[in-house]
Each structure stands twice: as C-alpha cells, then as structure tokens.
ROSE-4610 file (N, C-alpha, C; in Angstrom, 1 decimal, always signed):
// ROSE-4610
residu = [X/X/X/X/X/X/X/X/X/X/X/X/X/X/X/X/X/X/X/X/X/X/X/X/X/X/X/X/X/X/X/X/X/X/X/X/X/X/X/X/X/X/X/X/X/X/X/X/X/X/X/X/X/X/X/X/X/X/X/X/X/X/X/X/X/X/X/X/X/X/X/X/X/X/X/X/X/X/X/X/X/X/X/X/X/X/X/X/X/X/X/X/X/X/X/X/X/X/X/X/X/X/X/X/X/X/X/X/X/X/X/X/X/X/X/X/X/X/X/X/X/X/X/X/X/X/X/X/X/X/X/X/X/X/X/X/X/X/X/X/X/X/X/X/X/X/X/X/X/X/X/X/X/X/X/X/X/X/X/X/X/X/X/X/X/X/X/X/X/X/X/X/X/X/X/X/X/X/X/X/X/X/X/X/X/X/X/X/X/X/X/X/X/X/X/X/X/X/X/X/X/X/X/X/X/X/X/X/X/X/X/X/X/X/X/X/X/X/X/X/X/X/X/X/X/X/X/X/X/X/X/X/X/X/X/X/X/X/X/X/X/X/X/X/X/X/X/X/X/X/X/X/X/X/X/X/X/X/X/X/X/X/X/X/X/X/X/X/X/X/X/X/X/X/X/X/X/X/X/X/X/X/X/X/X/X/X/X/X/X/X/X/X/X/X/X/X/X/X/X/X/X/X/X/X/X/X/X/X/X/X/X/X/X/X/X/X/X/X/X/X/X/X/X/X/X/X/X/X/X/X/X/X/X/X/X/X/X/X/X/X/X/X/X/X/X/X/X/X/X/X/X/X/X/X/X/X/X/X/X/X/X/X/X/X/X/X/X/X/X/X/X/X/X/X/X/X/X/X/X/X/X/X/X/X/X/X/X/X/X/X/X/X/X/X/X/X/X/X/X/X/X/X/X/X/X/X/X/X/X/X/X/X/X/X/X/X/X/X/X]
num = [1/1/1/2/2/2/3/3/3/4/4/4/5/5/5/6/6/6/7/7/7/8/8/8/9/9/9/10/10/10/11/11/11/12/12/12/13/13/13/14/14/14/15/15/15/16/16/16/17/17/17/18/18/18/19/19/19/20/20/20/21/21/21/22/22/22/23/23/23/24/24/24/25/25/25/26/26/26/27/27/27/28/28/28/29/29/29/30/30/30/31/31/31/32/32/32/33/33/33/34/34/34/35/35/35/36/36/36/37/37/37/38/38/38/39/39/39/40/40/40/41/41/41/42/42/42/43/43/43/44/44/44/45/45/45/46/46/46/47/47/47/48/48/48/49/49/49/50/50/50/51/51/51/52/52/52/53/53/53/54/54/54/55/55/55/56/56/56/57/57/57/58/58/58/59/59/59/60/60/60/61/61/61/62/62/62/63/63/63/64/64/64/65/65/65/66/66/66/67/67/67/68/68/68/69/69/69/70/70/70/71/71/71/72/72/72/73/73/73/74/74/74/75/75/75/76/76/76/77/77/77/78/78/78/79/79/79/80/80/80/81/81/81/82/82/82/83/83/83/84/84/84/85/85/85/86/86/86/87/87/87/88/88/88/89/89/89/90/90/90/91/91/91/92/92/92/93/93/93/94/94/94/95/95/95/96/96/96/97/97/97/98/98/98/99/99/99/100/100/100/101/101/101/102/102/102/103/103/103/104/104/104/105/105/105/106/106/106/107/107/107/108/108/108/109/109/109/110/110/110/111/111/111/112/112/112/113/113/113/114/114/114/115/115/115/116/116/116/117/117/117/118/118/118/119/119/119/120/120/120/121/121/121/122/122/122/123/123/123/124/124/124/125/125/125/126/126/126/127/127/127/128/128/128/129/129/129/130/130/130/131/131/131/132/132/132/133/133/133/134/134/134/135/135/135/136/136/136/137/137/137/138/138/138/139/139/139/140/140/140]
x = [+40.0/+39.8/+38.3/+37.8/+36.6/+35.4/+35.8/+34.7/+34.7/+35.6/+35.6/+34.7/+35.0/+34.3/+32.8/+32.2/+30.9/+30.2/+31.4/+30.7/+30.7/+31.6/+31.3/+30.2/+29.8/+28.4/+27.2/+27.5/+25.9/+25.7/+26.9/+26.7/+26.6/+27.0/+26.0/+25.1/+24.1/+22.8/+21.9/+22.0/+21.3/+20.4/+19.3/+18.3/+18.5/+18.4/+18.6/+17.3/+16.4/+15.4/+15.4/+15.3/+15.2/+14.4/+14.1/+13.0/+11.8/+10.8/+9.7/+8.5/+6.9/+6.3/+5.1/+4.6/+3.7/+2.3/+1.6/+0.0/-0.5/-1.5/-2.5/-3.7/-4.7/-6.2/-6.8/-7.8/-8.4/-8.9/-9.0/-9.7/-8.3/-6.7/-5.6/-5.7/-6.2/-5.9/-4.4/-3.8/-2.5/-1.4/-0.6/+0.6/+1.8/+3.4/+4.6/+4.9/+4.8/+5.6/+7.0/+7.6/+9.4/+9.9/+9.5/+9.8/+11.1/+11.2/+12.7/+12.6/+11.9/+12.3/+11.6/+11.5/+10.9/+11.2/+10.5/+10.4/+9.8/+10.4/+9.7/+8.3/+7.3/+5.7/+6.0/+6.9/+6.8/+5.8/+5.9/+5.0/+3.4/+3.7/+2.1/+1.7/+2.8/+2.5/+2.3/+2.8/+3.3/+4.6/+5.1/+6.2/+6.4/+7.2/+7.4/+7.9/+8.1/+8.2/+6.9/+6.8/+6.5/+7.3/+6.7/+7.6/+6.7/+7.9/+6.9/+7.7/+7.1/+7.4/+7.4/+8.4/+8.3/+6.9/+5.7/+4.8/+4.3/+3.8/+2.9/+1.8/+0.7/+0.1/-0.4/+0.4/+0.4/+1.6/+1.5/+2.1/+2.0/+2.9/+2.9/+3.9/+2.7/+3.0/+3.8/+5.2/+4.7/+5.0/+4.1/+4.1/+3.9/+4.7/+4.4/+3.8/+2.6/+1.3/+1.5/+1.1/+1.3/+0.1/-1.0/-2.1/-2.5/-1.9/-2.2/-0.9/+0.4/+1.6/+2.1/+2.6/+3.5/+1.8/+1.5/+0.9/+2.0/+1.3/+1.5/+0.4/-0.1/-1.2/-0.7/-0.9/-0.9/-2.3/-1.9/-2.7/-2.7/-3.7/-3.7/-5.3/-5.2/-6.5/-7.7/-8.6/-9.7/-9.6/-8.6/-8.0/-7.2/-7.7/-6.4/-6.9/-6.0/-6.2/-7.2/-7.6/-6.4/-5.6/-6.2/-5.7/-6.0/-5.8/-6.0/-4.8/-5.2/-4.4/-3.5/-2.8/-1.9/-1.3/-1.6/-1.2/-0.7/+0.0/+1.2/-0.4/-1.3/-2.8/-3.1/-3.0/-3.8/-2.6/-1.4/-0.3/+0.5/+1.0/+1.7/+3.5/+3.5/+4.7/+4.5/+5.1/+4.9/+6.3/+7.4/+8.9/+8.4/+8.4/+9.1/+10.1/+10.8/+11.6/+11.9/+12.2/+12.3/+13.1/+14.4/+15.5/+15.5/+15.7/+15.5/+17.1/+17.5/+18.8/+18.8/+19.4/+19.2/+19.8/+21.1/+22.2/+21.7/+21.0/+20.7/+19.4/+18.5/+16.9/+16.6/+15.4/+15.0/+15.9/+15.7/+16.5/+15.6/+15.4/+14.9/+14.8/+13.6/+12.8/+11.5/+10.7/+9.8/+9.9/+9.3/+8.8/+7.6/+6.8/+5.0/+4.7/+4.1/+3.3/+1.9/+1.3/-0.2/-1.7/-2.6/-3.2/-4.7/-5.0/-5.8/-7.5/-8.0/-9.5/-9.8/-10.8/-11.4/-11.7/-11.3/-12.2/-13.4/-13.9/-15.4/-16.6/-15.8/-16.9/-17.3/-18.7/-19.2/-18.7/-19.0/-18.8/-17.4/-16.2/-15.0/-15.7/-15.0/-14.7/-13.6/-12.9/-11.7/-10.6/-9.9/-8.9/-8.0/-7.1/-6.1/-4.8/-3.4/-2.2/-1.5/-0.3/+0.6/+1.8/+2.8/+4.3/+5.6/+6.4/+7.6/+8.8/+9.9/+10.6/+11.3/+11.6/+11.6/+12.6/+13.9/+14.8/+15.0/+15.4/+15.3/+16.6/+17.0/+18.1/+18.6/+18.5/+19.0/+17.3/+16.3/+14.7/+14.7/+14.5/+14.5/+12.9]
y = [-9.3/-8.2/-7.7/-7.5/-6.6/-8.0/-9.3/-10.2/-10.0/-10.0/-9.4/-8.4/-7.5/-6.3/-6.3/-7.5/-7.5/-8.6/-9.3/-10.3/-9.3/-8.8/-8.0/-6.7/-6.2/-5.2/-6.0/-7.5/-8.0/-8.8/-8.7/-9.3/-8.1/-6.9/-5.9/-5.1/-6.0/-5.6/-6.2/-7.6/-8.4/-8.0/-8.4/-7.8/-8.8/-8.5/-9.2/-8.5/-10.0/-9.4/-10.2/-9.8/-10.5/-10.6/-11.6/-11.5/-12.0/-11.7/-12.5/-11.7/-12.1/-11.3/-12.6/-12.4/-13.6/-13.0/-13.6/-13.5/-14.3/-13.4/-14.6/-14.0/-14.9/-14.8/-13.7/-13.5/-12.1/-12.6/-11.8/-11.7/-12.8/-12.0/-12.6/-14.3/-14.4/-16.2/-16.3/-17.3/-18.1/-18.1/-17.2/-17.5/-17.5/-17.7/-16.7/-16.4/-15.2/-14.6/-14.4/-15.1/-15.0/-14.4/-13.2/-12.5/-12.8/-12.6/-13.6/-12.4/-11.7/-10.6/-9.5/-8.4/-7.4/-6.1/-5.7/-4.8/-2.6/-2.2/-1.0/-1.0/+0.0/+0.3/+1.1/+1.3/+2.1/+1.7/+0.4/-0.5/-0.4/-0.6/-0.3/+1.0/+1.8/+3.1/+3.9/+3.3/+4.2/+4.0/+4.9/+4.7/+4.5/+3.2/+2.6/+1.0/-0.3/-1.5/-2.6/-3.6/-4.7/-6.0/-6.5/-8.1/-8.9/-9.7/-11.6/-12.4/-13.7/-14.9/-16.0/-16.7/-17.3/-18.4/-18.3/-19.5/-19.3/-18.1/-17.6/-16.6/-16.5/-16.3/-14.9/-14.0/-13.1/-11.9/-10.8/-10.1/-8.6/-8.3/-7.0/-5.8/-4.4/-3.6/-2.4/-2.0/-0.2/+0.9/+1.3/+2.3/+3.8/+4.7/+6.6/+7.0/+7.4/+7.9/+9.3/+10.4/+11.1/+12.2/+11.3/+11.7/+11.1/+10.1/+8.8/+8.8/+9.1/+8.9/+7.5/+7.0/+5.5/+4.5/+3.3/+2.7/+1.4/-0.1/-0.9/-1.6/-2.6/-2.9/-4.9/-5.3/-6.7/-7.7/-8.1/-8.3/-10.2/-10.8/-11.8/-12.8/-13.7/-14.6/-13.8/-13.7/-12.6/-11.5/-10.9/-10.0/-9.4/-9.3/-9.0/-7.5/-7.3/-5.6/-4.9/-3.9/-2.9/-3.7/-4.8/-5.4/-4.5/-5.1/-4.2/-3.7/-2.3/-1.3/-0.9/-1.2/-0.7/+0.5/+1.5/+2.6/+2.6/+3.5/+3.9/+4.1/+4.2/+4.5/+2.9/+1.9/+0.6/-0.5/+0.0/-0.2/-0.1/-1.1/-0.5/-0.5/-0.9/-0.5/-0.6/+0.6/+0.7/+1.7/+0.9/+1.5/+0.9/+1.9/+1.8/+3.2/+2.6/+3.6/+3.2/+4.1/+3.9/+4.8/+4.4/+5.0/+4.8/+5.9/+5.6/+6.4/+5.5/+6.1/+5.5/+5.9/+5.3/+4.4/+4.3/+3.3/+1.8/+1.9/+1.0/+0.6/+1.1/+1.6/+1.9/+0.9/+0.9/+0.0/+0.6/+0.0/+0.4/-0.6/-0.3/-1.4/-1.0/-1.8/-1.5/-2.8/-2.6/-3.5/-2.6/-3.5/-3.4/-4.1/-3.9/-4.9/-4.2/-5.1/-4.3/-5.1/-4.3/-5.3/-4.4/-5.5/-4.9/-6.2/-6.7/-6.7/-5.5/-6.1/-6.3/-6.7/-6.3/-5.2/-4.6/-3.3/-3.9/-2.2/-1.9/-2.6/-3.7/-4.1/-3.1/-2.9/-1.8/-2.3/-3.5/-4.2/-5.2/-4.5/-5.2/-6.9/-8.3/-9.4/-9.3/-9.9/-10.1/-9.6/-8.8/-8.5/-9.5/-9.8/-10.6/-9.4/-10.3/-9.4/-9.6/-9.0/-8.9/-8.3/-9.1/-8.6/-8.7/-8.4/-9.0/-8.0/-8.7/-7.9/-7.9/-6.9/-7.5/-6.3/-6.8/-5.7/-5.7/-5.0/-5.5/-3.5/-4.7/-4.2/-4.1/-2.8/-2.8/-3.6/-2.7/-3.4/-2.2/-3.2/-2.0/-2.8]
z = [-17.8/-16.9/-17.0/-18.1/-18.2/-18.1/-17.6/-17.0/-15.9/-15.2/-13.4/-13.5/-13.9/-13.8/-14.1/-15.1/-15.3/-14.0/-13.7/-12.6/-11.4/-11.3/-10.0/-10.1/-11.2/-11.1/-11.2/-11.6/-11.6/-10.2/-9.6/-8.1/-7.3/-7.8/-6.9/-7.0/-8.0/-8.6/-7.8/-6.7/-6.7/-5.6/-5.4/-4.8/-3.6/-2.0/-1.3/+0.1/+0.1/+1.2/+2.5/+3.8/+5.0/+5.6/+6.6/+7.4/+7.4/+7.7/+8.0/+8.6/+8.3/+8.8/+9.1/+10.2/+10.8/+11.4/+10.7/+10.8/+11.7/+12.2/+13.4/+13.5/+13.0/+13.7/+12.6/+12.8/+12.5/+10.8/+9.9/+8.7/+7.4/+7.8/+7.1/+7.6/+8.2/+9.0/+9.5/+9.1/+9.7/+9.1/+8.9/+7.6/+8.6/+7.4/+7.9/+6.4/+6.4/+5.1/+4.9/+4.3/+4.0/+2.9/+2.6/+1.2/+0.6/-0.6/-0.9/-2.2/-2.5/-3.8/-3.3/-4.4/-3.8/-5.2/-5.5/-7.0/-6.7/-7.0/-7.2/-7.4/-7.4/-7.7/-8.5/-9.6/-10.8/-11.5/-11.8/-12.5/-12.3/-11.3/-11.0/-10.1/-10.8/-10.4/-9.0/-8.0/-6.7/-6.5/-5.4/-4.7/-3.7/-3.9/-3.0/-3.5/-2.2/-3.4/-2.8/-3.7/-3.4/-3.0/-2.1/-1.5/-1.8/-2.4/-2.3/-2.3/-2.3/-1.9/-3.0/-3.5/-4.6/-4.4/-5.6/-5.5/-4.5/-3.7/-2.2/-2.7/-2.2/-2.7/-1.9/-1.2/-0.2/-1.2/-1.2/-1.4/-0.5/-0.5/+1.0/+0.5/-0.1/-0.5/+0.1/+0.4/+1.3/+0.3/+0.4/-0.2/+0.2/-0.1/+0.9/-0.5/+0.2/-0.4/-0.1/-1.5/-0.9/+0.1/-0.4/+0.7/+1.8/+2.7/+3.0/+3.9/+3.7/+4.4/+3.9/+4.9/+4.8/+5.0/+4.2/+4.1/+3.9/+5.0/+4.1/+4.0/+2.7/+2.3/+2.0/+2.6/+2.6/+1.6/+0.2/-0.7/+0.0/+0.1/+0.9/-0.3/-0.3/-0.8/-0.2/-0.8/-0.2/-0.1/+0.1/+0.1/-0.9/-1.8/-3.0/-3.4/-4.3/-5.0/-4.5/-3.4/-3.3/-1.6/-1.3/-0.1/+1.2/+2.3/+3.8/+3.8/+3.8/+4.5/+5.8/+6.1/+7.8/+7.8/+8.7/+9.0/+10.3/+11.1/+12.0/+13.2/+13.0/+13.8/+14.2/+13.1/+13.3/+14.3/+14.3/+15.1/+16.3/+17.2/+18.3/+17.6/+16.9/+15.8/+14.8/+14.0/+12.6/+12.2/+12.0/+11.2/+10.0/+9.7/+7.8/+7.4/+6.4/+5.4/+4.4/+3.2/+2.1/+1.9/+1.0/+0.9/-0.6/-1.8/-3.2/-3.8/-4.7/-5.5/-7.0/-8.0/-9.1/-9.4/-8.9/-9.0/-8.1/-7.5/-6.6/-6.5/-7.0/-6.7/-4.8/-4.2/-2.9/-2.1/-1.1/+0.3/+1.3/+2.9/+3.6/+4.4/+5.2/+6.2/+7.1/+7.3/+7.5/+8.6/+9.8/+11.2/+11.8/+11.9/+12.3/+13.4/+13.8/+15.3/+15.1/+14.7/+14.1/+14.4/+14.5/+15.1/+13.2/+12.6/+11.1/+11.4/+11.2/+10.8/+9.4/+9.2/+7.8/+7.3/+6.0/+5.4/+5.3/+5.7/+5.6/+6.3/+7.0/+8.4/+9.0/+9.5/+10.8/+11.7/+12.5/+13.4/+13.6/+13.4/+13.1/+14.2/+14.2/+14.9/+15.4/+15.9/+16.9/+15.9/+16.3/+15.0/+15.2/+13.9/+13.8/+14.1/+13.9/+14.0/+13.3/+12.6/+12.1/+12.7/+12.8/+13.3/+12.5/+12.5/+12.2/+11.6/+10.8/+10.3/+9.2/+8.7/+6.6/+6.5/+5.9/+5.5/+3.7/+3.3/+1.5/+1.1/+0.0/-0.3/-2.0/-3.3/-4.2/-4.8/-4.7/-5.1/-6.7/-7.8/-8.7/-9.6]
C-alpha cells in the first residue's frame, strides 16, 4: 500500500514542458527550441523559471522583474549571460504567466511573436524573430 502511494507522489512531481519556440534571421540565427525541462530562478536568484533543452546550447529565461515587469531573456551562443532581453514593447505577442505554489513550484506559459535585435547596437540590422509556444508544468 504505502508503494502506490510513493509511486503515485513521484509521478505527480514530474516536470512536464510543451512546445516549441522558432528563431529566424536576425542576431539569434536559425534554431527550433523544444524545451523538455524547466527549473525555478531561485538558484540563480530571480523569479521566475528557466527552459532547456537536453545537450542545446540555448536556454530561455522568464522571469517578473520587479523593476523591469515580465522579461524573457533568451541565453543563445554569443549571446549568453545576461542574454537578449524580450519585452511585451519588442513584441506583437508577448503572453506570459507564472503561477507559483509550494506543493507544485511554477506553472505556466509562454507565447511570443517578437521581433530580435542585438543589445546595444546603435544601428540595429534586419531584426531577426522569435515565435512560438511553451507550456511547462510542476518547475521546481
């Protein structure tokens, strides 16, 4: 009896993420990102979670800042720490939410149709874009 009971709390511990987010052009280059986990920013100290991709070399942050709002920051080759920034401004869609409980940690989703320059160019080049849609569920 009390094995059911352990198999069935660690089967509803399990972290489950959807979706996909697809890059084109611009400074990010050519990807599809398929996040397959996804962890709280306790760790590295905000709130909010991180997505990745087993063995990818792209990680895609959201995090609610509390000076800043909802940010997501896509850490990409060249691109890494603190990564380019996306805001609800650099976007013709920008859903996010973040739902936080202790029993479960983060839940949510994230939907963007955004269009990617580089930080700190004067003269941005052709921006690149970012779309897609990423659900994630029980992120601790």
């Amino acid at each position: 009896m009390r094995a059911w009971i352990l198999v069935a709390a660690l089967g509803a511990a399990c972290t489950e993420v959807h979706g996909k987010l697809e890059s084109e052009g611009g400074p990010l280059g050519v990807f599809v990102f398929a996040p397959n986990d996804c962890a709280s920013g306790a760790d590295r100290e905000f709130y909010g979670v991180s997505l990745t991709e087993d063995d990818y070399a792209v990680t895609v942050r959201l995090v609610d800042d509390v000076l800043k709002g909802k940010v997501v920051v896509v850490e990409a080759p060249g691109f890494d720490d603190p990564g380019i920034e996306l805001t609800a401004r650099d976007c013709r869609t920008f859903s996010m939410d973040l739902d936080y409980d202790q029993c479960n940690g983060y839940q949510g989703h994230v939907e963007l149709d955004c269009d990617v320059t580089a930080p700190g160019v004067a003269v941005p080049a052709m921006p690149g874009t970012i779309r897609g849609k990423v659900t994630f569920e029980r992120c601790n």
